[in-house]
C-alpha positions in Angstrom: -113.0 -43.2 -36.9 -116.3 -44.7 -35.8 -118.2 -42.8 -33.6 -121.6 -43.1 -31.5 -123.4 -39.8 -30.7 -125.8 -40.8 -27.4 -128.6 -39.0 -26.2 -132.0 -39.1 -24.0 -134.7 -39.4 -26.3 -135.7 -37.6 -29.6 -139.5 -36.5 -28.9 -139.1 -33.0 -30.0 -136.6 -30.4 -30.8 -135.6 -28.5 -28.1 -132.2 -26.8 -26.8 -130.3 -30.3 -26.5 -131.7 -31.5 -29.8 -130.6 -28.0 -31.5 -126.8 -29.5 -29.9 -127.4 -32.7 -31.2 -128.1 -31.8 -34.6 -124.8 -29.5 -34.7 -122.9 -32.7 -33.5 -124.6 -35.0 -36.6 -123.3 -32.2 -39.1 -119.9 -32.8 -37.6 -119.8 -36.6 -37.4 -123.0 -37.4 -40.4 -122.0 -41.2 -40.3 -122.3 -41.3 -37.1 -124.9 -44.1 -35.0 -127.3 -42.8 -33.1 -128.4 -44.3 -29.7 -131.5 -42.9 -27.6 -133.8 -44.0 -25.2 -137.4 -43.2 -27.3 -137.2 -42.0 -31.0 -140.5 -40.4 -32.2 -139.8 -40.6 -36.2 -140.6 -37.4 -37.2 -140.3 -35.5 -34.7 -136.5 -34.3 -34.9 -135.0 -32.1 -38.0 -133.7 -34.5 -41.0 -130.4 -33.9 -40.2 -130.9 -36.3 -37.1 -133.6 -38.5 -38.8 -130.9 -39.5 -41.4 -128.7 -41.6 -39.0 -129.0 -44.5 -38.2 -131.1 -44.5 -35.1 -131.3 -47.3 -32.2 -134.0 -46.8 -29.4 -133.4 -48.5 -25.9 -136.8 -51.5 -25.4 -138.6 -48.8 -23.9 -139.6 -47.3 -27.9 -142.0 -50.7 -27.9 -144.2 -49.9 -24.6 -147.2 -48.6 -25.8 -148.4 -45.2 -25.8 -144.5 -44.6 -24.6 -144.3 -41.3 -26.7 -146.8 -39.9 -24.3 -146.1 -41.0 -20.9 -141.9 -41.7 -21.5 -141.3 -39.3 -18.2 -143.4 -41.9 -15.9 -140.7 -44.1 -16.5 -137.8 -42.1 -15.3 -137.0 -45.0 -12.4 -136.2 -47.4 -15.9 -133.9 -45.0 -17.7 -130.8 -46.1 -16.0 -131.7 -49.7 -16.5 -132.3 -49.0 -20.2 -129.8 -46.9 -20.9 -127.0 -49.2 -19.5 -128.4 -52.1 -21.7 -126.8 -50.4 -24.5 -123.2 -52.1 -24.4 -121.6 -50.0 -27.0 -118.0 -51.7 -28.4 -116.2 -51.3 -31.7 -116.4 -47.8 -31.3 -113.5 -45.5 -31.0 -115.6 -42.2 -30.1 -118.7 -42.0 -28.3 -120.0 -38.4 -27.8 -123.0 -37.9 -25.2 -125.6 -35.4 -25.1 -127.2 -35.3 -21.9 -129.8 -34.0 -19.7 -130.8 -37.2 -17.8 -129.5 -40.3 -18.3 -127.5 -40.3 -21.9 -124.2 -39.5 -20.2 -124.4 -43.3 -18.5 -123.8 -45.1 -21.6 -121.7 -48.5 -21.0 -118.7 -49.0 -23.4 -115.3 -50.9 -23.2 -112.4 -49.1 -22.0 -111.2 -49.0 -25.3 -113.3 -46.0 -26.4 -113.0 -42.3 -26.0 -116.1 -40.9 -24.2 -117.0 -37.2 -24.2 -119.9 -36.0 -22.4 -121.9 -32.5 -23.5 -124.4 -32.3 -20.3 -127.2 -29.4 -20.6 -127.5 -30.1 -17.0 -127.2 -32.4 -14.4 -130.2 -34.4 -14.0 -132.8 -31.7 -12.6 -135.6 -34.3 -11.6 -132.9 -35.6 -9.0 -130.8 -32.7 -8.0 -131.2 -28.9 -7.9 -135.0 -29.3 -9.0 -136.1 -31.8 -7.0 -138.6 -30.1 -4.8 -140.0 -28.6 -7.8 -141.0 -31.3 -9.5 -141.8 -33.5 -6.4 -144.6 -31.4 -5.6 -145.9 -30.3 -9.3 -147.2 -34.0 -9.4 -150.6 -34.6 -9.5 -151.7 -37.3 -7.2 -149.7 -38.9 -3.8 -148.8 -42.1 -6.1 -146.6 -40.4 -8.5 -145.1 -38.1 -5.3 -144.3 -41.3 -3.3 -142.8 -43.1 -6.4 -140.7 -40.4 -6.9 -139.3 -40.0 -3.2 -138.7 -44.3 -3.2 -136.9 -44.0 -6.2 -134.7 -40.7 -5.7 -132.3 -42.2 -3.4 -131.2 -45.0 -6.0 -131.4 -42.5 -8.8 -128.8 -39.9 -7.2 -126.2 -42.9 -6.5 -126.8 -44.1 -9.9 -126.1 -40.6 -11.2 -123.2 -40.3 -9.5 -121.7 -43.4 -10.4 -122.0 -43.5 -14.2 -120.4 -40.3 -13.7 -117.0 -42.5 -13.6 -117.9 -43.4 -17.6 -116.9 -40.6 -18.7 -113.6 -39.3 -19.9 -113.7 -35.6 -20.6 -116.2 -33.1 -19.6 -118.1 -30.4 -21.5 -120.8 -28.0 -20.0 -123.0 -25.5 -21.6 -122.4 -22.7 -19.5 -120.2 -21.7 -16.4 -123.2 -22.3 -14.1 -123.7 -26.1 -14.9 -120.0 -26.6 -15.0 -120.3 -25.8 -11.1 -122.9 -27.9 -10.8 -121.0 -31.2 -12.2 -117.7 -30.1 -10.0 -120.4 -29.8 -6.9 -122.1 -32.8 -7.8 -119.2 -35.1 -9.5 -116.3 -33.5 -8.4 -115.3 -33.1 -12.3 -113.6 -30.5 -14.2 -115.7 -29.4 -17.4 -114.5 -27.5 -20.6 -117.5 -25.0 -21.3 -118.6 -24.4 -24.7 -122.1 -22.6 -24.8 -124.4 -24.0 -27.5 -125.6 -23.1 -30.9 -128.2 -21.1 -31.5 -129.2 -21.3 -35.3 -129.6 -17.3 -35.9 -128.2 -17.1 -39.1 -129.9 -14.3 -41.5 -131.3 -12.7 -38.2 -131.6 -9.1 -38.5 -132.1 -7.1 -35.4 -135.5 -5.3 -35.6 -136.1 -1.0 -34.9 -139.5 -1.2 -34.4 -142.2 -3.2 -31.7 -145.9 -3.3 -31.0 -146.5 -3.2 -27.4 -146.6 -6.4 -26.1 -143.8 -8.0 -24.2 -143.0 -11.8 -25.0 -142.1 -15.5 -23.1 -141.4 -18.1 -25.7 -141.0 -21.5 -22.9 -142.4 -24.7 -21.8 -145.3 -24.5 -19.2 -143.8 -26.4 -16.6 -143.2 -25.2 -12.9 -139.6 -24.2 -13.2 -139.8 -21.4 -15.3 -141.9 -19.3 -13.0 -144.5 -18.5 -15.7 -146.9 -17.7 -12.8 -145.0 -15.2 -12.3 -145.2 -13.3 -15.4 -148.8 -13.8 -15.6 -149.1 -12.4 -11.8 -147.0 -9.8 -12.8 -148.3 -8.7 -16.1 -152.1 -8.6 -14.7 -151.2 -6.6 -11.9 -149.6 -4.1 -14.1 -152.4 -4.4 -16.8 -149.8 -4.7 -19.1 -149.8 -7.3 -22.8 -148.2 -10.2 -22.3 -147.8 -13.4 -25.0 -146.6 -16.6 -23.6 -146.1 -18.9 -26.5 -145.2 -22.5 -25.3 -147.1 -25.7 -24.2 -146.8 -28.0 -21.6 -148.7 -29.7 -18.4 -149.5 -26.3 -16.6 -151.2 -24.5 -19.5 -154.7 -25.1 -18.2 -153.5 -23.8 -14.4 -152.0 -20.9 -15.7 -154.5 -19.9 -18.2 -156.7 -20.4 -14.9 -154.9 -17.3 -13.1 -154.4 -14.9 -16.3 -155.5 -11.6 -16.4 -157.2 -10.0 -19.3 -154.0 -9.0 -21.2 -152.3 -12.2 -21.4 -152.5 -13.9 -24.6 -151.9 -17.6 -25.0 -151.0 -18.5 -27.8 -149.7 -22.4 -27.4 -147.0 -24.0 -29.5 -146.0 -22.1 -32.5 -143.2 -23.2 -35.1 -140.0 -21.0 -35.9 -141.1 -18.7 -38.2 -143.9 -17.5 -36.1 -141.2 -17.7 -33.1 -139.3 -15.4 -35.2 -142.2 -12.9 -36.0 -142.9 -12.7 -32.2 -139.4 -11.7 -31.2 -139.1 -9.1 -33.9 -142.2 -7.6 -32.8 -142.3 -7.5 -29.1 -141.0 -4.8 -26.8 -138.9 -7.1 -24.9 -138.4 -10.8 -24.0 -139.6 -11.9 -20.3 -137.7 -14.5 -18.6 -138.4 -15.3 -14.8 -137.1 -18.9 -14.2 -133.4 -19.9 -13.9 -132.1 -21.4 -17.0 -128.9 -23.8 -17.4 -128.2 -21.4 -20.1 -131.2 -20.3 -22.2 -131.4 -20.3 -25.9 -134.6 -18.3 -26.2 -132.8 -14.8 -24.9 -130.1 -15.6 -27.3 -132.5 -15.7 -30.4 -134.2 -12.9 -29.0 -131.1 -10.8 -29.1 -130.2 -11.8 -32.5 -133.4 -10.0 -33.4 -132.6 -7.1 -31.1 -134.8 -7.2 -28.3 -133.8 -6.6 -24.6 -134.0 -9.2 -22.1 -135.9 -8.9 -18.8 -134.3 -12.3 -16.7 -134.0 -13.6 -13.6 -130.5 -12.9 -12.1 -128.7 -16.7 -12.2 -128.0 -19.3 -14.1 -126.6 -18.7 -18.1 -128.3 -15.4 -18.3 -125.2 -14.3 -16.6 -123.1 -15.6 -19.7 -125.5 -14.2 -21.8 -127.3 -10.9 -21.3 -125.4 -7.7 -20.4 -126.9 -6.0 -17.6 -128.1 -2.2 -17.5 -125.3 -0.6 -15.1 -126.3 1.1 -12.3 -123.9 4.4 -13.0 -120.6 1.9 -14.1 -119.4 1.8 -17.9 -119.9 -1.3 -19.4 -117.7 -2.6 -22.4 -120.2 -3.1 -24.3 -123.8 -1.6 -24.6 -126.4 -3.6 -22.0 -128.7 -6.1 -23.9 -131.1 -6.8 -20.4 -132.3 -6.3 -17.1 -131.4 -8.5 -14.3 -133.7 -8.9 -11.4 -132.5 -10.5 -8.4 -135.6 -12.3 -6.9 -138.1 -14.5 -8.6 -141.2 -12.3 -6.9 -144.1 -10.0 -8.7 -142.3 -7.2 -7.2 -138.7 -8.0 -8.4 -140.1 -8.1 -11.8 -142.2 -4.8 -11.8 -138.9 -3.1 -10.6 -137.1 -4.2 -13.5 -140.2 -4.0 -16.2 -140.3 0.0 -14.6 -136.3 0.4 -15.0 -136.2 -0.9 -18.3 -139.0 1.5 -19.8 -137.5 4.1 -17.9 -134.2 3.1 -19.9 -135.4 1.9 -23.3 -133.3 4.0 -25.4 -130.3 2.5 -24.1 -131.0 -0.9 -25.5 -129.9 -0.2 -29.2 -130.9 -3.0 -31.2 -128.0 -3.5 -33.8 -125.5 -3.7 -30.5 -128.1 -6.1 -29.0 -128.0 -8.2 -32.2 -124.2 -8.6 -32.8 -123.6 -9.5 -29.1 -126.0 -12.4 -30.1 -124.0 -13.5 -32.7 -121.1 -14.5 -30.0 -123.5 -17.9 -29.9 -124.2 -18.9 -33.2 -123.9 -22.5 -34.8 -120.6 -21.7 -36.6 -118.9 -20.7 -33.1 -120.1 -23.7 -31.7 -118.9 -26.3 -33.9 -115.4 -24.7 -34.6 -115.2 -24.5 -31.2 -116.2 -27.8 -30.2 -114.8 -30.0 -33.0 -111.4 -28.4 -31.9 -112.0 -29.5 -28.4 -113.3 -33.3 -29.4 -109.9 -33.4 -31.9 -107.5 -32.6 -29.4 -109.4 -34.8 -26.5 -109.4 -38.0 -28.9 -105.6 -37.6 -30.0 -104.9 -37.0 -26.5 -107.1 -40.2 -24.9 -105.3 -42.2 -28.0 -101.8 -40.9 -27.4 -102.7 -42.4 -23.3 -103.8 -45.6 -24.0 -100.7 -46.2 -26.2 -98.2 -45.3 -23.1 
C-alpha cells in the first residue's frame, strides 16, 4: 500500500507534530508532503521520510514569517496533486486537510482543530495584530478563506478528531461526522511525583488564546510563584504586566519540561484548548490541574466534586470563567482540597492517553476505513 502522510508545516514539534510522528512509526515508508520543512527542526522519526515542501520553503526568510502568508496556503497546498497513492492520511490544523488527489485514493483526515485563524478564534487573532495593515489583510481575506475551508472539506473521506469538542466543531462547521481518537502523549517511564516546591506551573505558547495574562494577573494579585515556561510573540507584553513572583523562564526542552512538572504544586491552565497535551503530561507526573472549564480538559481532567462520588479520584479543578477571580476561586479550593489529589491515581488516569493507546487505536480505525473505501469502489 502506498501511502502519503500530509501536514501544515514542520517548524517545530508541537501537539500535531507529536501525532504526526506516531503516524510515521505506523506507515515509516511513507512520503511526506508539507507546506514549509525546517530540516532539523522535527524528531528523526519525521526527518527520515521523504519530505516534499509546497514553493513556499524557497521564499526567503519563510521560516520566520510563514504565518504572514496564511492568504497563500490554500493556493499552495492544492498545488500538490497527489496520484498513485492508495492512502493519504492528513494531519491538520490549517490547511493540510485540503490536499488534492484523484478519486482513486482513500483520504483520512486527523484535524487538531478546525482552522482557528478563520473560525472560533477569529476575533482573537484579528485584533492581537500589530499594525492596521496586517488587521485589514486579514478581514479582505477571511471571507475567501472560510469558503475555501469549507469546500476542501468535500476531499475528504473519513473523519477523525482529537477530542469530543473539535468533533462538534467540524459537524457545526462541515456538517461531518468524526471518529474521535484523542492523541498520544509520549509519557512512557513517567513516574508520578509525592513531593513539590511551591511554585505552580504553565508550560504554553505566549500567544493571546491561552489567557496567560491571566495567570500573571492572577498570580500577582495573590503574591503567589508562578513559572510560565513557553515562548512566543507576547512574551515581551506579558513580562511587561508580571508581578514580582512570576518567573519566566522561555523555551525549555523535555527534560527540563519534565523536571518542572514533577516539581510544581500544580499545573495552571486558563485558555481553552482543543484538547491539551500539557495537562496530560502533567498528570502522568502526578500533578493536579487547575483549567478553564471547556474544550478537551473536559475529556481529560476529573473535576473535584462538589459533595457527588466520582468513579474515580479527581485529577483537577475546573473553573467556569476565564477572569482573575474565577481562577483565585479555584487556586483557594484546590489548596483547601490538596490531599485529595493523590498522585499515583492522578498518574494512572494519565496513562488512558499514551502513544501505545493511540496507535492501536488508530491503526485499527485507518485498517477498517481503507478495506471498507476499497470494498466501495469495487461495487
Amino acid at each position: 500500500m502506498k501511502v502519503a502522510l500530509v501536514h501544515d508545516w514542520l517548524t517545530g514539534m508541537r501537539g500535531g507534530e507529536r501525532v504526526l510522528q506516531s503516524l510515521c512509526e505506523l506507515f515509516p515508508t511513507a512520503d511526506l508532503f508539507t507546506l514549509i520543512h525546517v530540516p532539523g527542526s522535527v524528531t528523526p522519526t519525521i526527518e527520515r521520510l521523504k519530505i516534499t515542501p509546497s514553493f513556499l520553503q524557497y521564499i526567503p526568510f519563510i521560516q520566520h514569517t510563514y504565518r504572514n502568508f496564511l492568504p497563500l496556503f490554500p493556493f499552495a497546498i492544492g498545488r500538490f496533486k497527489l496520484s498513485g497513492y492508495d492512502l493519504i492520511l492528513s494531519s491538520s490544523h490549517c490547511v493540510a486537510k485540503g490536499i488534492t488527489h484523484t478519486p482513486e485514493t482513500c483520504h483520512i483526515s486527523y484535524v487538531h482543530t478546525p482552522m482557528r485563524y478563520a473560525w472560533d478564534l477569529y476575533s482573537t487573532y484579528l485584533s492581537a495584530q500589530k499594525t492596521w495593515f496586517t488587521r485589514m489583510g486579514m478581514r479582505l481575506c477571511m471571507p475567501s478563506l472560510r469558503r475555501w475551508d469549507v469546500a476542501s472539506s468535500t476531499r475528504i473521506d473519513y473523519w477523525i478528531a482529537n477530542s469530543c469538542h473539535v468533533a462538534e466543531r467540524i459537524k457545526r462547521l462541515y456538517q461531518k461526522e468524526a471518529k474521535v481518537i484523542h492523541p498520544p502523549v509520549d509519557i512512557k517511564g513517567v513516574t508520578p511525583s509525592h513531593d513539590h516546591d511551591d511554585f505552580y506551573l504553565m508550560v504554553t505558547a505566549l500567544v493571546p488564546y491561552k489567557r496567560v495574562d491571566i495567570a500573571i494577573h492572577t498570580f500577582t494579585k495573590l503574591r503567589k510563584p508562578l513559572v510560565i515556561i513557553g515562548s512566543g510573540p507576547d512574551d515581551a507584553l506579558l513580562r511587561q504586566t508580571a508581578g514580582p513572583t512570576i518567573k519566566f523562564m522561555g523555551w525549555q526542552g523535555d527534560d527540563v519540561v519534565r523536571t518542572y512538572y514533577q516539581r510544581c504544586r500544580a499545573l495552571v491552565l486558563p485558555g481553552l484548548e482543543d484538547f491539551g497535551i500539557v495537562p496530560v503530561e502533567a498528570m502522568a507526573a502526578g500533578k493536579a490541574i487547575i483549567a478553564y472549564q471547556a474544550g478537551g480538559v473536559m475529556e481529560t481532567v476529573i473535576p473535584l466534586s462538589n459533595g457527588t462520588q466520582n468513579q474515580h479520584p479527581p485529577t483537577g479543578i475546573l473553573f467556569p470563567d476565564q477572569s482573575v477571580s474565577s481562577l483565585s476561586q479555584a487556586i483557594e479550593t484546590f489548596e483547601a482540597n490538596e490531599s485529595a489529589f493523590a498522585p499515583d491515581a492522578i498518574g494512572e488516569h494519565a496513562q488512558r492517553f499514551n502513544t501505545t493507546v493511540f496507535q492501536t487505536h488508530i491503526n485499527a480505525l485507518i485498517s477498517q476505513w481503507y478495506e471498507e473505501f476499497t470494498r466501495n469502489r469495487q461495487c
